[in-house]
LUMSENU-745476 format. One line per field, with one value per residue: x negated, z, y of N, C-alpha, C in turn; residue number from 1. Coordinates in Angstrom, 1 decimal, always signed. Layout:
// LUMSENU-745476
nc1: c(X, ...) .
nc3: c(Z, ...) .
nc2: c(Y, ...) .
cac1: c(X, ...) .
cac3: c(Z, ...) .
cac2: c(Y, ...) .
cc1: c(X, ...) .
cc3: c(Z, ...) .
cc2: c(Y, ...) .
num: c(NUM, ...) .
This chain:
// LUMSENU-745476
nc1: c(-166.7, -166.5, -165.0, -165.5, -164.2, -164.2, -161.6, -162.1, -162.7, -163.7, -166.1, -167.7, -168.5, -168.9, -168.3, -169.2, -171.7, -175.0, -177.3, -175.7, -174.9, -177.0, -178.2, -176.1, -176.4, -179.0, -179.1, -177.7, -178.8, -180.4, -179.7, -178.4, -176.2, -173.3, -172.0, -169.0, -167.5, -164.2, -161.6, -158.6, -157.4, -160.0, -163.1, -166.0, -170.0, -171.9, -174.5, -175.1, -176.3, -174.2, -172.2, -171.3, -171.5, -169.5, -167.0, -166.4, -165.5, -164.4, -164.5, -162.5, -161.2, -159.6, -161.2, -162.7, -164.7, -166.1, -167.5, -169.3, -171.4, -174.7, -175.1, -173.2, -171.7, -173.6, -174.3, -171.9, -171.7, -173.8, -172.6, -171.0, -170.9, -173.0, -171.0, -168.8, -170.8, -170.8, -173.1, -175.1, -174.9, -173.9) .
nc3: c(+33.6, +37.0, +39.4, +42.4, +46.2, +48.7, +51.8, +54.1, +57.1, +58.2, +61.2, +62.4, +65.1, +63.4, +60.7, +57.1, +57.1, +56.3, +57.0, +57.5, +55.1, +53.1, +54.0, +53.1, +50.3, +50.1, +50.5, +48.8, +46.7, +46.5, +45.0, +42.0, +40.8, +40.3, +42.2, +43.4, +45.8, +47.0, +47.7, +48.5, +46.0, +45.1, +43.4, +44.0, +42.7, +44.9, +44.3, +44.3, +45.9, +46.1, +44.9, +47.2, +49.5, +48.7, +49.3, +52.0, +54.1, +57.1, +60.7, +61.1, +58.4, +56.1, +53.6, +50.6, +49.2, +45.9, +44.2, +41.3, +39.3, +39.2, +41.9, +43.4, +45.4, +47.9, +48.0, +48.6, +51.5, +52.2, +52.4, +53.8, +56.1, +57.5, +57.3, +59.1, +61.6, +62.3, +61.3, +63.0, +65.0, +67.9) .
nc2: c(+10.5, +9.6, +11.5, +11.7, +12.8, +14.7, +15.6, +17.9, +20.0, +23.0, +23.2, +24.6, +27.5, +30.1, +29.9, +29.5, +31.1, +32.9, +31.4, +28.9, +28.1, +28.2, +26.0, +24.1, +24.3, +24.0, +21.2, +20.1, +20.8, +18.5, +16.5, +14.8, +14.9, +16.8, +19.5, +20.3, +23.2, +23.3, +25.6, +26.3, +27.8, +27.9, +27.4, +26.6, +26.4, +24.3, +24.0, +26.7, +29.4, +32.6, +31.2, +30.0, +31.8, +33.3, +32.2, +32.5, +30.8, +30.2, +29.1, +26.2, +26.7, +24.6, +22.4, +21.2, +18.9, +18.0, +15.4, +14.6, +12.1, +10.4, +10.4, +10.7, +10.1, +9.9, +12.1, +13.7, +12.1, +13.3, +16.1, +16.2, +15.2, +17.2, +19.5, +18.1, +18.0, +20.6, +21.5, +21.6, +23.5, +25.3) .
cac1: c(-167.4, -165.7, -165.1, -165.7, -163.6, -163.5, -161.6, -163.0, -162.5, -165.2, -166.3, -168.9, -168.2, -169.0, -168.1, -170.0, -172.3, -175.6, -177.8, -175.4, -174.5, -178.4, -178.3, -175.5, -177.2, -180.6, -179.0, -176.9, -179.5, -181.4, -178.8, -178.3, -174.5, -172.1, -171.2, -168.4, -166.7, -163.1, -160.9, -157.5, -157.7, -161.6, -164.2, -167.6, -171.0, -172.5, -175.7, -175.7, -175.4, -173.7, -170.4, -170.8, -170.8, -168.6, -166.0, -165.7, -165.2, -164.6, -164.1, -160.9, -160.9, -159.9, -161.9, -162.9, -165.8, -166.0, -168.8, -169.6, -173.1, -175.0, -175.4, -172.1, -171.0, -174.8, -174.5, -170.5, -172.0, -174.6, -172.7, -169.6, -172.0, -173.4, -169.8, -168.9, -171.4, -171.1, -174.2, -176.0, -174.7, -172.5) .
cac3: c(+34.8, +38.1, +40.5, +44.1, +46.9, +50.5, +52.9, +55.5, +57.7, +58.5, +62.6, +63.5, +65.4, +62.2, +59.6, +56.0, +57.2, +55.5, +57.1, +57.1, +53.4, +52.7, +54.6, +52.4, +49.0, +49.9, +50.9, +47.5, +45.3, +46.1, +44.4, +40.7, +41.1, +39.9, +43.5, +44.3, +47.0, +46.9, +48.5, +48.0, +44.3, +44.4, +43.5, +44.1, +42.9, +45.9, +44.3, +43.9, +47.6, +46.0, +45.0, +48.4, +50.4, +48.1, +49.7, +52.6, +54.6, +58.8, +61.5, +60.7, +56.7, +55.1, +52.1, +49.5, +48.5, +45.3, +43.2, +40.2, +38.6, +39.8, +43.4, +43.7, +46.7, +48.8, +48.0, +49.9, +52.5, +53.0, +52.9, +54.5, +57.5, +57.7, +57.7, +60.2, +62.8, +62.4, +60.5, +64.6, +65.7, +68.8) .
cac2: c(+10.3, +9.9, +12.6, +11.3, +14.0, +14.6, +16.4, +18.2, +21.3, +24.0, +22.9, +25.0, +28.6, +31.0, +29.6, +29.4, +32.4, +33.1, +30.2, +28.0, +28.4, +27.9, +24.6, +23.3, +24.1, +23.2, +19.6, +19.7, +20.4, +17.3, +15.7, +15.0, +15.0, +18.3, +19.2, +21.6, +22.8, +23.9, +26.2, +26.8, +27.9, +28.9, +26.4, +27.2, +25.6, +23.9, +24.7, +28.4, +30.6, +33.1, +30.7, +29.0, +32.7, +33.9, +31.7, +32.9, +30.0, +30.2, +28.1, +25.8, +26.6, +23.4, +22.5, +19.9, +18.5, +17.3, +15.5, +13.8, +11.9, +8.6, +10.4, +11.8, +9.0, +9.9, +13.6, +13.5, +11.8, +14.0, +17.2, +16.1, +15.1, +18.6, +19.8, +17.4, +18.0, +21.8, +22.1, +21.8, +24.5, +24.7) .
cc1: c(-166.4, -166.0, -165.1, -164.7, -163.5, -163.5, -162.3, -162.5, -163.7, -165.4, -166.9, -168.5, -168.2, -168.8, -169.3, -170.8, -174.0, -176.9, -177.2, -174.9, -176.1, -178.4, -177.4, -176.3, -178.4, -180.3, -178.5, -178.1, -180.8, -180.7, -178.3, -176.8, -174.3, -171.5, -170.2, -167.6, -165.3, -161.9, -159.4, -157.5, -158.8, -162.0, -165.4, -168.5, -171.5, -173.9, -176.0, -174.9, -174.7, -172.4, -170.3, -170.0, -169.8, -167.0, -165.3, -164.8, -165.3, -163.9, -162.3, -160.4, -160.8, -160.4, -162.0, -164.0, -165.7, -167.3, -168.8, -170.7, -173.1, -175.3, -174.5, -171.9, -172.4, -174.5, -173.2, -171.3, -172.9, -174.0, -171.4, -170.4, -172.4, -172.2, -169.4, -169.5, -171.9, -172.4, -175.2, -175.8, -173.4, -171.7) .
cc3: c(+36.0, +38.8, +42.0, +45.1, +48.1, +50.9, +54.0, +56.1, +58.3, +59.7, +62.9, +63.1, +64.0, +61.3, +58.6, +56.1, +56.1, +55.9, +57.1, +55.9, +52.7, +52.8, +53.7, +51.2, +49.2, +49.9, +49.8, +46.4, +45.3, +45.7, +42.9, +40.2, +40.5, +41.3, +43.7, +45.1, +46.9, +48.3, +48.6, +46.8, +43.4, +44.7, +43.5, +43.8, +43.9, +45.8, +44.2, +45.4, +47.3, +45.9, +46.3, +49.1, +49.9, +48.2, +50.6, +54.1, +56.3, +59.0, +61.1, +59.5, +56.3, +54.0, +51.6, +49.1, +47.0, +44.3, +42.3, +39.4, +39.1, +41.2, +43.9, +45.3, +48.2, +48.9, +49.3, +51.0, +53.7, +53.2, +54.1, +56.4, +58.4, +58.0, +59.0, +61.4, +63.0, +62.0, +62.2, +65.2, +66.8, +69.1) .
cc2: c(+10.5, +10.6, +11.7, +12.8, +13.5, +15.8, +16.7, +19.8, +21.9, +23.6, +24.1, +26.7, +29.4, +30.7, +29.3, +30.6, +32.1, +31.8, +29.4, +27.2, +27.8, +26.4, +23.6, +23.0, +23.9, +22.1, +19.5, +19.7, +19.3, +16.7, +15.8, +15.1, +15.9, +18.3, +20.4, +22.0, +23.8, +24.7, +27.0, +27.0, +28.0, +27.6, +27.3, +26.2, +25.3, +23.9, +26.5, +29.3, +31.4, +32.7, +31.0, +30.5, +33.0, +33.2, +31.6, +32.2, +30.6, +28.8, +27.7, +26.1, +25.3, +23.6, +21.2, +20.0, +17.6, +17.3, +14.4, +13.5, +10.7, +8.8, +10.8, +11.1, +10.0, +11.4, +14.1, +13.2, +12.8, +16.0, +17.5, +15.9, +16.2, +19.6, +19.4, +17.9, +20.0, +22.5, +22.5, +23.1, +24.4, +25.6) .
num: c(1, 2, 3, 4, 5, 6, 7, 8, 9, 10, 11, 12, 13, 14, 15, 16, 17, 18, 19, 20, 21, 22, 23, 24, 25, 26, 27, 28, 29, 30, 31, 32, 33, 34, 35, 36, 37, 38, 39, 40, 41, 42, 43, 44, 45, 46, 47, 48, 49, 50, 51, 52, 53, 54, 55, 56, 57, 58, 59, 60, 61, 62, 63, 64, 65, 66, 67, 68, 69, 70, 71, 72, 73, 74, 75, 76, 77, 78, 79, 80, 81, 82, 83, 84, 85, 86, 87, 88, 89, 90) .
């Protein structure tokens, strides 16, 4: 199965804090994909809050998205977006 990946860097003031960690994995797990998100050497399940907090992410952390299934392309889009736009926060 092919892996799909995109870069991205953390935007928004606080980082991967504890609402915005929620907001990732509630948008990942509507997706039938394998999503994870990578960090320097640590991968994390993009469904389970504990990887995600457990990574520790702030403002300006590069990361990686990577996913694989028959939603993997829609699932990127949708969390790379959320990334992107600082998850609405300013």
């Amino acid at each position: 199965m092919e892996i799909r990946q995109r870069e991205m860097v953390i935007a928004n003031r606080f980082g991967l804090h504890g609402r915005t960690s929620a907001i990732l994995v509630e948008t990942a797990r509507k997706f039938e994909a394998e999503i994870k998100l990578v960090k320097d050497d640590m991968e994390a399940d993009c469904k389970s809050i504990l990887d995600v907090m457990s990574m520790a992410c702030t403002k300006g952390t590069p990361v990686s998205i990577k996913a694989s299934g028959p939603d993997a392309e829609e699932a990127l889009a949708a969390l790379a977006g959320l990334i992107a736009e600082g998850f609405g926060e300013q």
